[in-house]
C-alpha positions in Angstrom: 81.3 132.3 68.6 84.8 132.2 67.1 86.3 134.7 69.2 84.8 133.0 72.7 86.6 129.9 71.4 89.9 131.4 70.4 89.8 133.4 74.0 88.9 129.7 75.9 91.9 128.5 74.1 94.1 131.2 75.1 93.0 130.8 78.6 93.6 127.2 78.5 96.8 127.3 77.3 98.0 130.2 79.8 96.9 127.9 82.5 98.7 124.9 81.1 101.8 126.8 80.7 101.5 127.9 84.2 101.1 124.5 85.4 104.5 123.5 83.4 106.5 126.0 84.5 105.5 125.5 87.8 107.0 121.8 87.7 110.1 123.1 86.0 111.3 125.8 88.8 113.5 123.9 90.9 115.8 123.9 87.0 115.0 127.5 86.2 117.1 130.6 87.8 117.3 131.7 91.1 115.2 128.6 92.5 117.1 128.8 95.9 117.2 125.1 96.6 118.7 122.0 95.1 116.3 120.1 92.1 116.9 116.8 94.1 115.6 118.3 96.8 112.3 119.5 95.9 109.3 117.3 95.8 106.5 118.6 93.1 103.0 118.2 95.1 101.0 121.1 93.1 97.9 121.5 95.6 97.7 123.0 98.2 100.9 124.1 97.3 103.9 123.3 95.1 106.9 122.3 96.2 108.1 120.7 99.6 112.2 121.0 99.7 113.9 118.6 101.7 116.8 120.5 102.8 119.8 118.4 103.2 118.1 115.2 101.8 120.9 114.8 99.2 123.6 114.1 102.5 121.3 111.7 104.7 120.8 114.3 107.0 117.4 116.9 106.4 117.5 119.8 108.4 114.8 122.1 107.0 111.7 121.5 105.4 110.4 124.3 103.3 107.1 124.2 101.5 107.5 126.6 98.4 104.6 128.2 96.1 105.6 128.7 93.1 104.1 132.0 91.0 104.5 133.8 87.6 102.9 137.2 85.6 99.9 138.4 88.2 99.1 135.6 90.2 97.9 136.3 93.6 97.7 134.0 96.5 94.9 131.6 96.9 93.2 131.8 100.1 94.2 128.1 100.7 97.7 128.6 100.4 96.9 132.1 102.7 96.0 129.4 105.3 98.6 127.2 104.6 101.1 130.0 104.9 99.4 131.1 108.6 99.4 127.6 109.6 103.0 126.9 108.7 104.0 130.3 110.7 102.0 129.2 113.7 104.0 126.1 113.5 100.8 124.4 113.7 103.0 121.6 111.7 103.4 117.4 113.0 105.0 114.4 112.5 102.6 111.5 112.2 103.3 107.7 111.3 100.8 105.5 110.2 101.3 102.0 110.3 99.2 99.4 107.8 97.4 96.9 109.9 99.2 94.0 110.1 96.6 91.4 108.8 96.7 93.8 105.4 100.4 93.0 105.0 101.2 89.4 106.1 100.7 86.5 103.3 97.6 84.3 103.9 98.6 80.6 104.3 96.7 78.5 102.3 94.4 76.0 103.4 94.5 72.2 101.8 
């Protein structure tokens, strides 16, 4: 039983340390992109960079996945990736209904 929990807790804490370093790569070596660029999202993927964000004027967006040791690619971010290259990609607003956003005037 001790040696299941010490192997759990190894496990645990290689997954954790992932997870951090992870957040940390746009401040670690040969992270291609500006720090202030890169928005941490974490699933389905890690990173989305803003290229050019830092001058008022974006002129790429580039979703980034984010690996270390062994780690293969999920089959999520295997679609992602396909969808991305099929430039099955959109730009959608969505406005808040009106009534949700204006103040109520009260009744006397």
């Amino acid at each position: 039983m001790p040696q299941q929990r010490k192997d759990a807790i190894m496990k645990s804490r290689a997954v954790l340390g992932g997870q951090f370093s992870e957040q940390l790569a746009p401040f670690l070596p040969n992270f291609k992109y500006l720090p202030t660029e890169a928005r941490f999202i974490g699933k389905p993927i890690d990173f989305l960079v803003f290229k050019g964000m830092d001058e008022k004027k974006i002129d790429e967006v580039v979703f980034v996945e984010v690996k270390s040791g062994n780690a293969k690619t999920s089959p999520v971010e295997k679609s992602l990736k396909e969808t991305i290259e099929k430039k099955r990609v959109r730009w959608e607003e969505y406005r808040i209904p009106e009534e949700l956003t204006k103040k109520k005037v009260e009744e006397k």
